[in-house]
Wavefront OBJ file of the C-alpha trace (Angstrom):
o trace
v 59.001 -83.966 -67.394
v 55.499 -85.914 -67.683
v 54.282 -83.311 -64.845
v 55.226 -80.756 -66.802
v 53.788 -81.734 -69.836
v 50.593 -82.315 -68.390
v 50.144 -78.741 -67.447
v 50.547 -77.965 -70.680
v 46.889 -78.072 -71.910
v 46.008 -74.972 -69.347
v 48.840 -73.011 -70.495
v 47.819 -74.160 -74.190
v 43.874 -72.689 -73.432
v 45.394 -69.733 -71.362
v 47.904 -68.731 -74.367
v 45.218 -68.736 -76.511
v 42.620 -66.547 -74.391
v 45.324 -64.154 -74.338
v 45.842 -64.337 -78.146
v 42.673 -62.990 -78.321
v 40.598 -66.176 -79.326
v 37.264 -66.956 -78.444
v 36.773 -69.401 -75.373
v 34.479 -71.432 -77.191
v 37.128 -72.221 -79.644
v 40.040 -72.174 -77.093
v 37.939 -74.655 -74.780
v 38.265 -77.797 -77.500
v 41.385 -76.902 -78.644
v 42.866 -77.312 -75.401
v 40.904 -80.291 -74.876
v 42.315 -82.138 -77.677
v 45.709 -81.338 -77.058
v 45.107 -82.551 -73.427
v 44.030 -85.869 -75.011
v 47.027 -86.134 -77.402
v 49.181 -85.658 -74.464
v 47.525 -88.097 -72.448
v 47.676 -90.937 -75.034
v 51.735 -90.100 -76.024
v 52.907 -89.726 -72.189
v 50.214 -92.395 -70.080
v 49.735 -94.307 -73.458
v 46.187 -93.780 -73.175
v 44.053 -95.117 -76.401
v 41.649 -92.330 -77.520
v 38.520 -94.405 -76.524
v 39.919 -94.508 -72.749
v 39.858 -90.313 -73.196
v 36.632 -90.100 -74.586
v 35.416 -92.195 -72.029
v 36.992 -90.347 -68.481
v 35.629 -87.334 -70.673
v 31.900 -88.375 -70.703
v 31.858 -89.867 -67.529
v 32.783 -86.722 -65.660
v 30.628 -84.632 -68.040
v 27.617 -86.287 -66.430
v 28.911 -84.752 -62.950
v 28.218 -81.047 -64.654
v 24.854 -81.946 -66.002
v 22.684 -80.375 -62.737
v 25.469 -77.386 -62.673
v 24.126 -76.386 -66.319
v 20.870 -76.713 -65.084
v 21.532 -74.507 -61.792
v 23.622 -71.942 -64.317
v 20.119 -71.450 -66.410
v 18.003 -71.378 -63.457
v 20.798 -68.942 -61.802
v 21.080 -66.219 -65.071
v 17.310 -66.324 -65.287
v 17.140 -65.301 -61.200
v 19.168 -62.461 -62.013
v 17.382 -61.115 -65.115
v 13.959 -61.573 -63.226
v 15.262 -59.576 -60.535
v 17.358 -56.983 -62.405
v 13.993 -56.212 -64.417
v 10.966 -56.700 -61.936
v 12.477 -54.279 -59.770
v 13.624 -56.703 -57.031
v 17.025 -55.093 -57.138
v 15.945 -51.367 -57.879
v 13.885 -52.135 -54.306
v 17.383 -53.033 -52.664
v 19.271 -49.456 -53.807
v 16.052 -47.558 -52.889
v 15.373 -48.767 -49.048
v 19.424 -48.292 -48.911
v 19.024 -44.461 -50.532
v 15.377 -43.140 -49.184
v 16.788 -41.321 -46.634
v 20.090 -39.586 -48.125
v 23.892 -39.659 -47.606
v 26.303 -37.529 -46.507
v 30.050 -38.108 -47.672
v 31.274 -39.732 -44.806
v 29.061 -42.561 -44.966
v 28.693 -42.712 -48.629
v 31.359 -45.470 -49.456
v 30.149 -47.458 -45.968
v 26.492 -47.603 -48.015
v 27.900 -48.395 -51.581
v 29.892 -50.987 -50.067
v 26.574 -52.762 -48.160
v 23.993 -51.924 -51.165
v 26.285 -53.388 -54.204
v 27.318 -56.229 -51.788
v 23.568 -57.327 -51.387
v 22.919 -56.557 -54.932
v 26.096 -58.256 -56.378
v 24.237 -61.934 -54.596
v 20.499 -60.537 -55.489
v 21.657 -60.565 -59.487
v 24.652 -62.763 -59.457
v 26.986 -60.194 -61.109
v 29.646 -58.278 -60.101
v 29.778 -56.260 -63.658
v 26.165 -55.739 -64.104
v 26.442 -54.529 -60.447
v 29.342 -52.291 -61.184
v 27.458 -51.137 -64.236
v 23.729 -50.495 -62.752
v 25.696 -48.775 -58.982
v 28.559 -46.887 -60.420
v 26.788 -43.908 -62.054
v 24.238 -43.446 -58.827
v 27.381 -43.441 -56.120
v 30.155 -41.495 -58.102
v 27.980 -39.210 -59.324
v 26.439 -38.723 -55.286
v 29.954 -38.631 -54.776
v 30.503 -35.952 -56.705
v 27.329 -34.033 -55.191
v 28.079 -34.283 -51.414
v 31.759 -33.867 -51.860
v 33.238 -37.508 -51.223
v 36.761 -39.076 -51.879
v 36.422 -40.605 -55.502
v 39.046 -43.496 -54.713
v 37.079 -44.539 -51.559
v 34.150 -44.503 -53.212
v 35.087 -46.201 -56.209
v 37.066 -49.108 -53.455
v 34.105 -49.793 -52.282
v 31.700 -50.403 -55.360
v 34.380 -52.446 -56.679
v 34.767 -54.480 -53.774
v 30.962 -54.851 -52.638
v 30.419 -55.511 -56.441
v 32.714 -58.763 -56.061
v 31.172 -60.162 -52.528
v 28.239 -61.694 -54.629
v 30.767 -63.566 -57.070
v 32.110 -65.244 -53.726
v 29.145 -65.961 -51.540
v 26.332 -65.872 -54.214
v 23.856 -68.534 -55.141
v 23.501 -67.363 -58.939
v 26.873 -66.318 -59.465
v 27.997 -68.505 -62.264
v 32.109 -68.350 -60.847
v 30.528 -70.017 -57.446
v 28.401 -72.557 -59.755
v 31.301 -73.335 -61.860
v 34.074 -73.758 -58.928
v 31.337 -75.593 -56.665
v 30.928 -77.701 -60.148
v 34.101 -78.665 -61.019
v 35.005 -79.440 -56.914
v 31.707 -81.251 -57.002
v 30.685 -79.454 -54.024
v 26.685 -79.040 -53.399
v 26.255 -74.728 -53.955
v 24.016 -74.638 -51.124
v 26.838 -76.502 -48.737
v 29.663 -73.696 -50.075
v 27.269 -70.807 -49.378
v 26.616 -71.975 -46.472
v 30.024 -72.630 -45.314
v 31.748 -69.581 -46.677
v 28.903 -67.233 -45.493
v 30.183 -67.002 -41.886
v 33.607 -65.752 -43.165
v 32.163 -63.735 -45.832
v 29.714 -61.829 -43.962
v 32.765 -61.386 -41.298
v 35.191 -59.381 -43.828
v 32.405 -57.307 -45.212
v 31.281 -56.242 -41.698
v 34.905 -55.708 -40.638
v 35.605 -53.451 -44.628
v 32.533 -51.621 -43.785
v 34.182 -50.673 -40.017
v 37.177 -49.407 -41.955
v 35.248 -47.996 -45.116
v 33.685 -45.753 -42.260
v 36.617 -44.651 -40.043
v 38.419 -43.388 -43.305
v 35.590 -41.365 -44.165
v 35.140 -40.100 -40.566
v 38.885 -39.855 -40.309
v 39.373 -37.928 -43.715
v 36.781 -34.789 -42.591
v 34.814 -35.377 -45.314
v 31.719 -33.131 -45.686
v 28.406 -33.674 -43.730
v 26.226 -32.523 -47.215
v 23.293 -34.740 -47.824
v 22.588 -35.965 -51.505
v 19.835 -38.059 -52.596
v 19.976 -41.264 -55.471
v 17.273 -39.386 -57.611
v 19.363 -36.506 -58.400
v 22.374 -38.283 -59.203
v 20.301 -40.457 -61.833
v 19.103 -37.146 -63.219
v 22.903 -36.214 -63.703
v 23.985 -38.881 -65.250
v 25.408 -38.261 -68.926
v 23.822 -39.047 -71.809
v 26.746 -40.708 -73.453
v 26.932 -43.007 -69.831
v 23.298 -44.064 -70.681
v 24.386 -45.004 -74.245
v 27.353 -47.300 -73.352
v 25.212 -48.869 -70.820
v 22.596 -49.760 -73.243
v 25.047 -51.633 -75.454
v 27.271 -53.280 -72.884
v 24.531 -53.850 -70.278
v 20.780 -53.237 -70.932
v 19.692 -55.109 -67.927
v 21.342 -52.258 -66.228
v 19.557 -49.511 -68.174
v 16.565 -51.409 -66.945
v 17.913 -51.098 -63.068
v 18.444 -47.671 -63.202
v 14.952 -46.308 -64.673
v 13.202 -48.714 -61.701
v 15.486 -47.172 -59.467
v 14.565 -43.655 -60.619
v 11.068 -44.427 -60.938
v 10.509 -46.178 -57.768
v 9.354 -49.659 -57.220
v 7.095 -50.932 -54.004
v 9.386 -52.259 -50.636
v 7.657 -55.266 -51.132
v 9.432 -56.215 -54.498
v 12.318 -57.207 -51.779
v 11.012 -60.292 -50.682
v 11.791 -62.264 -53.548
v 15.688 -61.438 -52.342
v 14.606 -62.271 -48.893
v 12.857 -66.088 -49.705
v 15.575 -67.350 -51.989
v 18.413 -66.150 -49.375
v 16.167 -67.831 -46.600
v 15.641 -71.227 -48.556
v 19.274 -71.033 -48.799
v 19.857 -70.866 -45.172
v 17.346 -73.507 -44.302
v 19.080 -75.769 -46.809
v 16.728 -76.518 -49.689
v 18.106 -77.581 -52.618
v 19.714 -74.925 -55.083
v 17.250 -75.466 -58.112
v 14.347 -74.902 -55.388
v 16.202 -71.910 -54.263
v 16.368 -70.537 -57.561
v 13.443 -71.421 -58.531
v 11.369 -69.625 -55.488
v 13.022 -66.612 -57.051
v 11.803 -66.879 -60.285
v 8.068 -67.346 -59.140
v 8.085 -65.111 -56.456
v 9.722 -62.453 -58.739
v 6.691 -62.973 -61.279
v 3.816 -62.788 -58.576
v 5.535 -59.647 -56.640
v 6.257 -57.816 -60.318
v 2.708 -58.357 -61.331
v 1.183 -56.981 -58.240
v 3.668 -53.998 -58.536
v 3.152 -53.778 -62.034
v 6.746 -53.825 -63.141
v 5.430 -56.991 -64.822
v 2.850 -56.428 -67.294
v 2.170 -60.243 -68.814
v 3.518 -63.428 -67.902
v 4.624 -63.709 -71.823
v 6.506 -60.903 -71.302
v 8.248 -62.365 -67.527
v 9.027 -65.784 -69.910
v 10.941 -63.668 -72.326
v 13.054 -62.846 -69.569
v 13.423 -66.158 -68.309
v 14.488 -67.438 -71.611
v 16.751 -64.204 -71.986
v 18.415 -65.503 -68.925
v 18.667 -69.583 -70.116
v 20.008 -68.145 -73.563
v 22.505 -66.077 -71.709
v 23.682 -68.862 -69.118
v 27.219 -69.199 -68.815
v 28.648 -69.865 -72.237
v 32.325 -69.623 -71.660
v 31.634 -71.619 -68.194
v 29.686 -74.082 -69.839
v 32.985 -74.338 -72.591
v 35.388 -74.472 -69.916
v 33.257 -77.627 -67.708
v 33.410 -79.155 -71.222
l 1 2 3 4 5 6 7 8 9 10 11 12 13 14 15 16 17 18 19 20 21 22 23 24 25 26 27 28 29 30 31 32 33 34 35 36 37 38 39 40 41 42 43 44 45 46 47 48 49 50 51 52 53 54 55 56 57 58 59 60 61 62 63 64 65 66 67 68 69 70 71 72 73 74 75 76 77 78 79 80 81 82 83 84 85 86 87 88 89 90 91 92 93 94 95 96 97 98 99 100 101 102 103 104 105 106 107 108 109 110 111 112 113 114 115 116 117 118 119 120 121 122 123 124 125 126 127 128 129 130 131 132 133 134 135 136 137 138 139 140 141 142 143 144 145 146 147 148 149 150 151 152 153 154 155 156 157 158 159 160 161 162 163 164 165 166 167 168 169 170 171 172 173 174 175 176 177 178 179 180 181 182 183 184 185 186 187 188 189 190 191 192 193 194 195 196 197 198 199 200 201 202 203 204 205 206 207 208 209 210 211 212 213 214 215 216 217 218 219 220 221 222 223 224 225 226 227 228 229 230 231 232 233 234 235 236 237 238 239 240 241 242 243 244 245 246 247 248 249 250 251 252 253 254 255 256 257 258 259 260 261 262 263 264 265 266 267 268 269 270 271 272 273 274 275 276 277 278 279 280 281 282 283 284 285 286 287 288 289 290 291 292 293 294 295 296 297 298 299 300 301 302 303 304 305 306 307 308 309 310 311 312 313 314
């Protein structure tokens, strides 16, 4: 019975998600019913609460700090043109249909740990492969499989994915050790998805026509542009880089904070290469016009960081 009551608090915060309430409301809510639960079935006084409450709230203190540093990373990169480079060294040469969903997979995989997103990536890589799709004659569903499921690798693996941040968090596991760890496995199922991504498409007969990323930007709908605007801007941003063309060079910014990782500096230094890097590459490229405008986006990305994680840590 006391087990049972003290599961109650998640399915108290989970009830009320559903319910259609806020998480920044259902986060205390929960919280204090957890507490009055605590002091009627353990007999816990309200001090000894607020106490276990604040001293594990001091464990989360560097996972805010990596959660800003992490949103910033991928605003930087989503706007500098660090990720437009990614989806144009993956595109410059054309695709045919059968290895279309084989190259969405790869490019929104890489791009899903570059921006720490797997809806912005959705968003920004979507409208490029289903409407190349559409041009070389592809299957739709494996196309769409395999934006969806490259889109995802980053929330798994990634250093500024705020889900990896928040579970490494609350485990009080050091990001860089996960990463680390689950890369080997990681990398293994997305090689072995990309084997079958590309036998299906070999297997189905699909066409052998060869479309390029600049003319399925140029077909993309202006109602598509709209909702992307108001859901996602950063995005919109993507997508005009992408179609305007950024230097190969605006890469390495990817490369160093993937390479600090692997070397086994510490997250915030990671993150933090990124940033800089970012700044120095997008003002020699020019996709960066004034460091007053590269400091908006930074603090567009600390405003931004991880409210509803930050509400559930609390």
């Amino acid at each position: 019975m006391k087990a049972l009551l003290k599961l109650t608090p998640i399915c108290v915060i989970a009830g009320l998600m559903l319910s259609g309430m806020d998480i920044l409301l259902a986060a205390p809510l929960s919280f204090m019913y957890a507490v009055i639960v605590a002091m009627i079935v353990d007999r816990y006084k309200f001090q000894d609460c607020l106490d276990a409450a604040l001293d594990n709230l001091k464990h989360f203190l560097i996972v805010f700090l990596i959660l800003q540093a992490a949103y910033a990373v991928a605003e930087c990169f989503m706007a500098t043109g660090v990720a437009a480079s990614v989806i144009n060294m993956s595109l410059a040469a054309g695709l045919n249909a059968k290895v279309l969903a084989v190259v969405a997979l790869l490019v929104t995989s890489v791009l899903s740990i570059a921006t720490g997103t797997s809806w912005g990536t959705f968003a920004a890589c979507a409208p490029i492969f289903l409407w190349l799709n559409h041009i070389v004659g592809g299957n739709i569903a494996l196309t769409v499989g395999a934006i969806a499921g490259g889109s995802c690798f980053g929330d798994n693996i990634g250093l500024i994915s705020d889900t990896t941040i928040v579970s490494s968090g609350i485990q009080q596991v050091e990001i860089i050790k996960r990463v680390r760890h689950q890369g080997v496995w990681s990398l293994l199922c997305l090689i072995a998805s990309a084997v079958v991504f590309y036998f299906i498409g070999v297997s189905m007969g699909l066409p052998s026509t060869t479309g390029q990323a600049a003319d399925a930007i140029a077909q993309i709908p202006k109602e598509v542009w709209t909702a992307l605007a108001e859901e996602r801007p950063s995005a919109v941003t993507l997508l005009e880089l992408v179609k305007q063309g950024v230097p190969v060079y605006m890469v390495i910014p990817l490369i160093i904070v993937l390479v600090t990782a692997v070397m086994g500096y510490s997250t915030l230094i990671c993150l933090g290469s990124g940033i800089v890097s970012s700044l120095a590459f997008g003002l020699m490229a020019g996709t960066v016009t004034s460091i007053t405008e590269f400091l908006d986006l930074v603090y567009t990305g600390f405003s931004d960081a991880g409210g509803w994680s930050i509400a559930m840590m609390l």
